[in-house]
C-alpha positions as CSV (number, residue, x, y, z in Angstrom):
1,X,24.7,39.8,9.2
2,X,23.8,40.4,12.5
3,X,24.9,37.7,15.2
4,X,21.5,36.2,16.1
5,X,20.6,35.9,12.9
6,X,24.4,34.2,12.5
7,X,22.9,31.6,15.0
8,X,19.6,31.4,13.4
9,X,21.2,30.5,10.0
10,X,23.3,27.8,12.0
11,X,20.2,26.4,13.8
12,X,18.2,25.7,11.0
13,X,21.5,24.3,8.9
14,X,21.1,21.6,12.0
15,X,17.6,20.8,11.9
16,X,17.6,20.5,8.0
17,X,20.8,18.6,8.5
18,X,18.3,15.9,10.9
19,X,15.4,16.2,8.5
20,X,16.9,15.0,5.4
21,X,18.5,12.3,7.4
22,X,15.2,11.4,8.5
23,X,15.7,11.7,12.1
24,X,12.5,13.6,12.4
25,X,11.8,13.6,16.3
26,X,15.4,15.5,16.3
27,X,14.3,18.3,13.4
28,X,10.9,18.8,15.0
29,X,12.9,20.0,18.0
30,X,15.1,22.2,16.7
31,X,12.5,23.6,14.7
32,X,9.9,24.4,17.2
33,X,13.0,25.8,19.0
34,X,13.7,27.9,16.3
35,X,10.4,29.3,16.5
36,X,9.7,29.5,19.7
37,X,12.9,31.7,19.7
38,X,11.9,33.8,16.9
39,X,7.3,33.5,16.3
40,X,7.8,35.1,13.1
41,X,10.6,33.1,11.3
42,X,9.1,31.9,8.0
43,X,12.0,29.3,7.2
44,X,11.4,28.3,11.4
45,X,8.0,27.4,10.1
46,X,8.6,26.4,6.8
47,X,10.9,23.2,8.0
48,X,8.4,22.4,11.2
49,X,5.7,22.2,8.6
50,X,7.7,19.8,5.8
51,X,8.9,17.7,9.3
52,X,5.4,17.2,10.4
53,X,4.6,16.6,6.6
54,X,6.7,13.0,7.1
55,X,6.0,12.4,10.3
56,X,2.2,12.3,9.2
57,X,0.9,14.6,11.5
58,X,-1.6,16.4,9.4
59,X,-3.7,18.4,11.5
60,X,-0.2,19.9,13.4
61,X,1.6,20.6,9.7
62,X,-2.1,22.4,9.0
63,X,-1.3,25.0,11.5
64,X,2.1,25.4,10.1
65,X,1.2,25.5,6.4
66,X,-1.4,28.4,7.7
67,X,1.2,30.1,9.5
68,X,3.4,30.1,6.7
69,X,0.6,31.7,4.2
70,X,0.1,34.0,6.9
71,X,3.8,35.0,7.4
72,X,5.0,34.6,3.6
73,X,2.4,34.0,1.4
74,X,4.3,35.1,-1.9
75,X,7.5,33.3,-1.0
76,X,8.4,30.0,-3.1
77,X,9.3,27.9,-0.2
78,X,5.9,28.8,1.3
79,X,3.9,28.2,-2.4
80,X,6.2,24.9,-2.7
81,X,5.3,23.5,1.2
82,X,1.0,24.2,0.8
83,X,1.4,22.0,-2.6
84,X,2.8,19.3,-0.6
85,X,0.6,19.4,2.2
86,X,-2.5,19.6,0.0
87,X,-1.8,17.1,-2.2
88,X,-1.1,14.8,0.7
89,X,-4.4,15.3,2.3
90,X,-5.9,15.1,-1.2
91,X,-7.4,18.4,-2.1
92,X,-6.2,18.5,-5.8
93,X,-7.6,22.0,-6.8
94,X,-5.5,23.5,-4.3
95,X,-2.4,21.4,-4.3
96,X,-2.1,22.2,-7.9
97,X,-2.6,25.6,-8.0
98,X,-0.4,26.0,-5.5
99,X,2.6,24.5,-7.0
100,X,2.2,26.2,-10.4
101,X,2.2,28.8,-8.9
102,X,5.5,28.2,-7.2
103,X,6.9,26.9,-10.7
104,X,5.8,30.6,-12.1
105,X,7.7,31.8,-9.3
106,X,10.7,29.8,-9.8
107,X,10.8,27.5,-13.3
108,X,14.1,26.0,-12.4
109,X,13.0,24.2,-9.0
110,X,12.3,20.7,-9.0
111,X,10.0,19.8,-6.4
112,X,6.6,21.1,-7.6
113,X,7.3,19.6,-10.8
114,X,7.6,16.1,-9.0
115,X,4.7,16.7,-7.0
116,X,3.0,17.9,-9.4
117,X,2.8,14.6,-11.1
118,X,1.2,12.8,-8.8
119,X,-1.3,15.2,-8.5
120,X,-1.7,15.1,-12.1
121,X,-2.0,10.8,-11.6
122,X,-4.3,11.1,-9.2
123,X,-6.8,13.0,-11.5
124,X,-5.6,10.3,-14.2
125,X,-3.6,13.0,-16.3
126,X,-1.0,11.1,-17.0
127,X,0.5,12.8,-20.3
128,X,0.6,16.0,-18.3
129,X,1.9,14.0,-15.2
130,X,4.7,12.3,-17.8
131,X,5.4,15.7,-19.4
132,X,6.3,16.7,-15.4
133,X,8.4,13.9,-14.8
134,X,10.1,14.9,-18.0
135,X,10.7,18.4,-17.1
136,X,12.3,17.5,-13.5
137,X,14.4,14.7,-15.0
138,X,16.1,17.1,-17.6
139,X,16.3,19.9,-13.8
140,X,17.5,17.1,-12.0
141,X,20.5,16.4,-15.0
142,X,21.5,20.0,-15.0
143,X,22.4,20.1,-11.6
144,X,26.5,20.7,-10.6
145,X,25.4,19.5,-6.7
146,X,26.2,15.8,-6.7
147,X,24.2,15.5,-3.7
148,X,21.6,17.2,-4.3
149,X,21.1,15.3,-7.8
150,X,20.9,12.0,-5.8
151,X,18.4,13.4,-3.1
152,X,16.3,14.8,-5.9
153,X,16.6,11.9,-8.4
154,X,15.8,9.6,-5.7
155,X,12.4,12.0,-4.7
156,X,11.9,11.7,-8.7
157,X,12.2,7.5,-8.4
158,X,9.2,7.8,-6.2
159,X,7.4,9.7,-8.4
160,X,7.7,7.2,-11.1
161,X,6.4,4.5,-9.3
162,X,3.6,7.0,-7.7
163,X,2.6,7.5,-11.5
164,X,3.3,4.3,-12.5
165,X,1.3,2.3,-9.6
166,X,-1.6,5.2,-10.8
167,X,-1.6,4.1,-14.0
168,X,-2.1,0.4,-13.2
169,X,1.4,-0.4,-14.5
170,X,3.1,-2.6,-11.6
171,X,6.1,-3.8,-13.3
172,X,7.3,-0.5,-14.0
173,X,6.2,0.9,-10.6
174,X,8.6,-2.4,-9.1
175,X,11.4,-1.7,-10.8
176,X,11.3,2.4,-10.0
177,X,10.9,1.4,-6.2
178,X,13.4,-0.9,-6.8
179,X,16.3,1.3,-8.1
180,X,15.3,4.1,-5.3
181,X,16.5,1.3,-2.4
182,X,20.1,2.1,-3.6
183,X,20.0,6.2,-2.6
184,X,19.5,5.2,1.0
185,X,22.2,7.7,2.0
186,X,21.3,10.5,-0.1
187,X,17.4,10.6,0.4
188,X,16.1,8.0,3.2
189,X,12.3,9.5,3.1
190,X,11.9,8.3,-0.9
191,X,13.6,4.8,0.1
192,X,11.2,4.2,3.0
193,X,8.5,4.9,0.5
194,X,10.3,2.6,-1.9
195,X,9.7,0.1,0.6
196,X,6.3,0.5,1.4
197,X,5.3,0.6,-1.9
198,X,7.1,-2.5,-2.8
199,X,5.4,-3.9,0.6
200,X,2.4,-2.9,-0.3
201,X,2.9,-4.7,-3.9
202,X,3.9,-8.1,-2.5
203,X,1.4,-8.1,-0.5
204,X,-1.3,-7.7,-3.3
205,X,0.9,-10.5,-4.3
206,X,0.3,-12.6,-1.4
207,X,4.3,-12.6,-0.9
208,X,3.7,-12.7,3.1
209,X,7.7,-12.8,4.5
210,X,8.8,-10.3,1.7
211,X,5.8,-7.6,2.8
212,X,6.9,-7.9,6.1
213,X,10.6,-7.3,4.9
214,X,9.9,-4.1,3.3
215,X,7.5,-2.7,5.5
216,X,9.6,-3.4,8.3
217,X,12.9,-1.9,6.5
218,X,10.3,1.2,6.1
219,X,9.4,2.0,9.8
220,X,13.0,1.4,10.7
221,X,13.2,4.5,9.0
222,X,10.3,6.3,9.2
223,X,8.9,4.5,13.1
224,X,6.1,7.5,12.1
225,X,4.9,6.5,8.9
226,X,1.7,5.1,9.8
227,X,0.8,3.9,6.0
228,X,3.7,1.4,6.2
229,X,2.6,0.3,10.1
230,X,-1.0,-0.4,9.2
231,X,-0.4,-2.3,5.9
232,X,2.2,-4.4,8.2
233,X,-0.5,-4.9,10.9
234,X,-2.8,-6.2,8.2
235,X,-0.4,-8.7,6.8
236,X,0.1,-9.7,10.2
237,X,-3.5,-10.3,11.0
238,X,-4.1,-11.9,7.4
239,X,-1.0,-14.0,7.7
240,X,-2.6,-15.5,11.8
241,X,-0.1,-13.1,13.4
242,X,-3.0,-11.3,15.8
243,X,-0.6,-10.1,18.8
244,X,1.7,-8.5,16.5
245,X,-1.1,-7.3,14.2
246,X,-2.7,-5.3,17.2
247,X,0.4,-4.3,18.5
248,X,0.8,-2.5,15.3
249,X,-2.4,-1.2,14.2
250,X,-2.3,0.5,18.0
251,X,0.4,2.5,17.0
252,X,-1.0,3.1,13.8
253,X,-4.5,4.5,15.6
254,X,-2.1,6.6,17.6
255,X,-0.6,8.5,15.0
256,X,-3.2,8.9,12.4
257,X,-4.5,12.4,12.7
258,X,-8.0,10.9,11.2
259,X,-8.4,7.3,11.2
260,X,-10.0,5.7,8.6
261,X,-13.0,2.7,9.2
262,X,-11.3,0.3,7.5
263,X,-7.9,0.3,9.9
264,X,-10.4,0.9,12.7
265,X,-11.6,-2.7,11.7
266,X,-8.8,-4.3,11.4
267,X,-7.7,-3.3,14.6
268,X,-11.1,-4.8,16.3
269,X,-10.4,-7.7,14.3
270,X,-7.3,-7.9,15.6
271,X,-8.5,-7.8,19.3
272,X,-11.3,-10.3,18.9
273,X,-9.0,-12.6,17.7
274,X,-6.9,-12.8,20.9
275,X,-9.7,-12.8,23.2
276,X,-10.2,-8.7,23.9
277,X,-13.6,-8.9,22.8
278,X,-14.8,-5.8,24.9
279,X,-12.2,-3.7,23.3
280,X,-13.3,-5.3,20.2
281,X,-17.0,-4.5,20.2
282,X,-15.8,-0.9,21.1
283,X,-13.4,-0.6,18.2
284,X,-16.2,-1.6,15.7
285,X,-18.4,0.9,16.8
286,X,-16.2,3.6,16.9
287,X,-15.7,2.6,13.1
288,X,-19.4,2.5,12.4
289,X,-19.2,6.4,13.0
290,X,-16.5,6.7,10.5
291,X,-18.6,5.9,7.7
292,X,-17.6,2.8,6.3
293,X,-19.2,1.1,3.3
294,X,-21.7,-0.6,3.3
295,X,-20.6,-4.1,3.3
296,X,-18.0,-2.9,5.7
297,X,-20.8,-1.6,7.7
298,X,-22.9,-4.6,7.7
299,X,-20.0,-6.8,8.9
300,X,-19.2,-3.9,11.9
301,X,-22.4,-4.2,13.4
302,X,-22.8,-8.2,13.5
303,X,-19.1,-8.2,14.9
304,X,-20.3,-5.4,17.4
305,X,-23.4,-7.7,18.3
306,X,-22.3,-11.3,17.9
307,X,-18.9,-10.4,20.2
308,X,-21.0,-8.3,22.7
309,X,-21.8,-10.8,25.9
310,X,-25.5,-9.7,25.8
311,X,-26.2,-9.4,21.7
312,X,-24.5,-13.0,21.3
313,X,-27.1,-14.0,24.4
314,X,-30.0,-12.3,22.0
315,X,-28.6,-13.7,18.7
316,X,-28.5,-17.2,20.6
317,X,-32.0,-17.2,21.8
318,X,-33.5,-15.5,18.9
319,X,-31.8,-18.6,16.8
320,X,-33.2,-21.0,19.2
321,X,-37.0,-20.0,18.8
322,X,-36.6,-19.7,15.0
323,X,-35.3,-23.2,15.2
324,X,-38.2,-24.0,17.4
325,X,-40.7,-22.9,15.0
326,X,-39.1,-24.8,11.9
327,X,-39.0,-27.8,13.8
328,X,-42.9,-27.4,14.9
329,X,-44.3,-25.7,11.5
330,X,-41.8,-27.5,9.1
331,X,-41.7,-30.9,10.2
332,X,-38.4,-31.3,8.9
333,X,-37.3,-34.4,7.8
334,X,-34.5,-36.6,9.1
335,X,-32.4,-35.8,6.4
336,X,-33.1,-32.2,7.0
337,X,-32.2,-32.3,10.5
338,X,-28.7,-34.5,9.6
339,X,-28.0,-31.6,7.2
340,X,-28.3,-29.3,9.9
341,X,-26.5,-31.0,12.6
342,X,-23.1,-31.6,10.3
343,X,-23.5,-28.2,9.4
344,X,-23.3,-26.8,13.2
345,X,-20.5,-29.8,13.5
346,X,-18.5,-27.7,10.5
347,X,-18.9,-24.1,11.8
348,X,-17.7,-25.6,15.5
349,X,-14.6,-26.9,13.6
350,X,-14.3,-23.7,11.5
351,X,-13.9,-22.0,14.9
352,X,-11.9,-24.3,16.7
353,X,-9.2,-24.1,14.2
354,X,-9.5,-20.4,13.2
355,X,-8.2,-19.7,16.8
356,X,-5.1,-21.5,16.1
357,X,-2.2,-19.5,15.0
358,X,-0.1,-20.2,11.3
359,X,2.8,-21.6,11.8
């Protein structure tokens, strides 16, 4: 073997070493240095792309994943790593094709069977996604690599519970996510997504302190996994937490390659509720433009209006001639106007006490 590729082989032992310990901003680097050194290293690009796979950075793991089909398109590794990617940004068709593929190319390997199955639960197959739990289990068993069997049976725990939460069975999706918080030093990528999905579940639950437990456990150690920070900022903003919940839905904005209406939202919600109402009306409309639905777009643009200075002047004056004309063509009644009156009384109370924060 010749010497650089001596040092190559030594490089990327490093920057797998940082990626499966999940310090991700360290195996980006020696990645991207990898292939800066050498443009047409496949396993250079092969282990940028699966870093920037858990970091969330979609568009920049696209590149990558392109690169890699350009460079290898036939090698497993390269077959295994578009499976990933595709199923994460939820084109099925190809994410499965690609990963039988990689199973046709190697029937022993575990991962596309793992992955498979959730791509299988989230077209609702779940005897074929069962049957490829199965599969990777009785893999997983035959291995002599002690190490190895925990990283991949703790990658399998998720799995289950992906599968399970799919399949509407929470129990049994608990108590996967559960078991996976005890491989923390052989895979910490499947137990932060233990503990987001166990966040996630107590906080259907409305289990506030525990969400923010796991969810916080989660970004300690993935800081990048936006899906764990925005679930966090909600509870915070549901829970009358509004610094903290815009502090973290920020973040979350930052990193998401694409964000979604509904986090967009959440965000303006966020800043209206400690008095940024500018940056509020600005956030809503930036998710009208995302596309959200409908009852999420009726409530973006009163928010947009009622918390703009002039539309709230408009709304205001608009109200006061309505109430002008019922007053003059109704000739309401005393008891009427009593009804109305404790009614305003109520909403001024509602207001008053909505900006005061949970203790």
């Amino acid at each position: 073997m010749a010497e650089a590729d001596i040092g190559q082989v030594g490089e990327l032992e490093r920057a797998w070493d940082a990626y499966h310990r999940l310090e991700l901003d360290e195996a980006r680097e020696l990645f991207r240095a990898i292939v800066a050194k050498d443009p047409q290293s496949l396993a250079g690009h092969q282990g940028l792309g699966r870093t920037l796979i858990r970091m969330r950075r979609e568009e920049d793991a696209r590149q990558e994943v392109e690169r890699c089909l350009e460079l290898g398109p036939e090698a497993f590794e390269t077959r295994a790593l578009a499976g990933l990617f595709y199923f994460l940004v939820d084109a099925l068709d190809e994410a499965q094709a690609s990963l039988e593929r990689a199973s046709e190319m190697v029937p022993d390997a575990i991962e596309p069977y793992v992955v498979r199955a959730q791509v299988y639960a989230d077209r609702k197959a779940f005897s074929d996604a069962e049957a490829a739990l199965e599969r990777a289990l009785a893999l997983i068993d035959a291995l002599d690599d002690e190490v190895v069997q925990r990283r991949e049976r703790a990658a399998l725990l998720h799995a289950e519970t992906y599968v399970a939460l799919s399949a509407g069975r929470e129990d049994d999706a608990r108590a996967k996510a559960e078991e996976a918080l005890s491989y923390a030093e052989a895979n910490p990528h499947a137990v932060c997504l233990a503990n987001t999905n166990l966040g996630l579940m107590a906080a259907r639950r409305k289990r506030w302190d525990e969400a923010v437990g796991y969810l916080t456990a989660a970004l300690e150690l993935n800081p990048s996994f936006y899906r764990a920070r925005g679930a966090l900022g909600r509870v915070y903003l549901v829970t009358g937490r509004p610094e903290e919940a815009a502090d973290a839905l920020e973040v979350t904005l930052e990193t998401m390659s694409n964000p979604d209406a509904h986090t967009v939202m959440a965000y303006a919600s966020a800043l209206s509720k400690i008095g940024r109402r500018d940056d509020a009306v600005a956030h809503y409309r930036r998710a009208l433009q995302l596309k959200p639905r409908w009852l999420e777009r009726v409530y973006a643009s009163w928010q947009s209006i009622w918390l703009d200075r002039k539309g709230r002047l408009y709304v205001l004056a608009i109200g006061a001639v309505a109430l002008g004309l019922w007053f003059w063509l109704a000739k309401p009644s005393p008891q009427a106007i009593t009804l109305l009156l404790l009614v305003v009384v109520i909403l001024a109370l509602q207001r008053a006490m909505s900006g005061k924060r949970l203790r």
